[in-house]
Phi, psi and omega in degrees: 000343183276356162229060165246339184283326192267315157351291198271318144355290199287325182282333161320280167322329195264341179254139179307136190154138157273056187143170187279285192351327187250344152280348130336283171329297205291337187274310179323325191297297188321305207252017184085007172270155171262197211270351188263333191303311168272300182331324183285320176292304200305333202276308196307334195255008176294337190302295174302320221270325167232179194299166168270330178303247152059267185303295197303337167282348192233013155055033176267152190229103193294132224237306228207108186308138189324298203289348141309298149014265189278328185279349170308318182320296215282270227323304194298336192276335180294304185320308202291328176308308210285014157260001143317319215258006164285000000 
């Protein structure tokens, strides 16, 4: 899961937006999704990624099963391909 976190990360970074808030928004629009759609994936693959001391301080949780997961994944990077490809 950690590198659908990185991934997706990455695709973040990549959308116009003066902060990841408006880039989170800006990927959600593109692909047709809101915004918990992705928050809920970022939160789930957060689990592997960090310590259970970690998750319990920062009250994270897993939302949403690996294999919702990977087709979440799949959904934001096909959206995001396919405005490249305009």
């Amino acid at each position: 899961m950690y590198g659908i976190h990185k991934a997706i990360e990455q695709i973040i970074k990549h959308m116009p937006g003066r902060n990841e808030d408006e880039r989170r928004n800006k990927l959600a629009e593109i692909t047709g999704h809101d915004r918990l759609y992705i928050n809920d994936l970022m939160t789930s693959v957060q689990v592997q990624r960090h310590s259970k001391k970690w998750l319990q301080l920062n009250n994270i949780g897993k939302i949403i099963e690996d294999k919702e997961c990977i087709e979440r994944a799949r959904n934001l990077i096909d959206g995001y391909i396919s405005t490249l490809n305009k």
